[in-house]
Residue frames relative to the residue before (quaternion, step in Angstrom):
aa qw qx qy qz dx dy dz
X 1.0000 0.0000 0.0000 0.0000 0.00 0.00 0.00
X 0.6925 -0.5938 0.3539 0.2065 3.10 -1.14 0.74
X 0.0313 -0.9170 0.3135 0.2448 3.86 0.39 0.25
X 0.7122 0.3106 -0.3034 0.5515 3.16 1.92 0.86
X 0.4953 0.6425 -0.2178 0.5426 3.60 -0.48 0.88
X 0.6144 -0.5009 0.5376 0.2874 3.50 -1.06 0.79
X 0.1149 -0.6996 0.6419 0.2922 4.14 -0.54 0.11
X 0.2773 -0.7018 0.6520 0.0739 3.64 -1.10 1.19
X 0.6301 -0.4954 0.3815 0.4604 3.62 -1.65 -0.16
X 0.4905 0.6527 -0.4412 0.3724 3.48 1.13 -0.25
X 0.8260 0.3965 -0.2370 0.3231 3.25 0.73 -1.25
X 0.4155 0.6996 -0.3145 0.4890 3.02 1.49 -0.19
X 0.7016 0.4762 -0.2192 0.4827 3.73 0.64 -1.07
X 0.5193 0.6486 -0.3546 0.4289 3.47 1.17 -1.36
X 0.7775 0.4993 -0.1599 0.3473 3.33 0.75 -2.03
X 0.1660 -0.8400 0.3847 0.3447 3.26 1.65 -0.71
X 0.2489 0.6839 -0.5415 0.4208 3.46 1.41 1.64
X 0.4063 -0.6831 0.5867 0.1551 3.27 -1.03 0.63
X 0.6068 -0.5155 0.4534 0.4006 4.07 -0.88 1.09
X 0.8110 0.4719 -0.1297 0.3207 3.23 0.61 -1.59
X 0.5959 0.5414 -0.2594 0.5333 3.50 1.33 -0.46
X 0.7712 0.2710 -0.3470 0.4598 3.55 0.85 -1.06
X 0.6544 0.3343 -0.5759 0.3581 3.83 0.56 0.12
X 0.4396 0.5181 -0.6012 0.4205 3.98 0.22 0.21
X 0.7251 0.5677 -0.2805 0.2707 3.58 0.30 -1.13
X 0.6268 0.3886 -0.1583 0.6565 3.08 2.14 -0.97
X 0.4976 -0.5703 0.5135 0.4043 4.02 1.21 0.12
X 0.5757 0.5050 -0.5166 0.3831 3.75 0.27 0.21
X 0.6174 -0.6006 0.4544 0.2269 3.17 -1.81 0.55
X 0.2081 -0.8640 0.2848 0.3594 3.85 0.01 1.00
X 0.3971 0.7047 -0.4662 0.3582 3.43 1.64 -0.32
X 0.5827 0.5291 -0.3823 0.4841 3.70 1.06 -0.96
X 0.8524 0.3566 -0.2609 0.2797 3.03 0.12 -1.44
X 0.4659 0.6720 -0.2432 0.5217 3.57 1.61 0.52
X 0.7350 0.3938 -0.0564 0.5490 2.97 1.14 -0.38
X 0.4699 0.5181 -0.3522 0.6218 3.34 2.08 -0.11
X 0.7963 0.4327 -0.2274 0.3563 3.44 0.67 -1.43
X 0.6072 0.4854 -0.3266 0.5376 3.53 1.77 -0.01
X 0.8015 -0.5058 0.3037 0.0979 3.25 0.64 0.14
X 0.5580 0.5955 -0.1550 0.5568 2.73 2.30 -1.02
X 0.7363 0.4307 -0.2663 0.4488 3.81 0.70 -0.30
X 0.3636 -0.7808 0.4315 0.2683 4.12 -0.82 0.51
X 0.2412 -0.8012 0.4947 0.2349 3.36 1.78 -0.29
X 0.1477 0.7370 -0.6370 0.1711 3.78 0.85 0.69
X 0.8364 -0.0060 0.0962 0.5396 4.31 0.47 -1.40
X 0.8249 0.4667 -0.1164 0.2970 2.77 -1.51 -1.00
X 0.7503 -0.3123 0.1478 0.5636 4.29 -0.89 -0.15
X 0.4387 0.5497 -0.5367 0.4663 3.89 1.00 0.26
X 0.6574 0.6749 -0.2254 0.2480 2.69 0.18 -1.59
X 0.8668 0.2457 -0.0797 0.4266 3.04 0.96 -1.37
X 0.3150 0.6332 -0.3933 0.5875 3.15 2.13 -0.04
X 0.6519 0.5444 -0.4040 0.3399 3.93 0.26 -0.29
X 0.7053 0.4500 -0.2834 0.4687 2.87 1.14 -2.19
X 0.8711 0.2143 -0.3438 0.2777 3.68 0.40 0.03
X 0.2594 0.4167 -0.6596 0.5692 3.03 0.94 1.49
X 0.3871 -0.5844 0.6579 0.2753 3.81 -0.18 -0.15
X 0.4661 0.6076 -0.5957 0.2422 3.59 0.27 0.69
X 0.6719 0.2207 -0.3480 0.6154 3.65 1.32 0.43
């Protein structure tokens, strides 16, 4: 993984981690965290919120 930078689906694939493996690994929900990386969520609080800070997308 990249160790600077938003993490995209690219980098994810690179790593050969699955979306779905690394938010269990972190206790998050992956439907959420699917739905951050699409674009579909505002990540304003709460388990977004922190689903972002570790995508680095805040």
């Amino acid at each position: 993984m990249p160790t600077h930078g938003a993490l995209t689906w690219a980098d994810f694939h690179a790593a050969g981690i699955s979306v779905s493996s690394w938010a269990r690994d972190r206790g998050f929900n992956p439907r959420l965290v699917y739905e951050i990386l699409r674009g579909q969520r505002k990540c304003l609080r709460g388990e977004s919120a922190q689903i972002a800070k570790e995508l680095r997308m805040k």
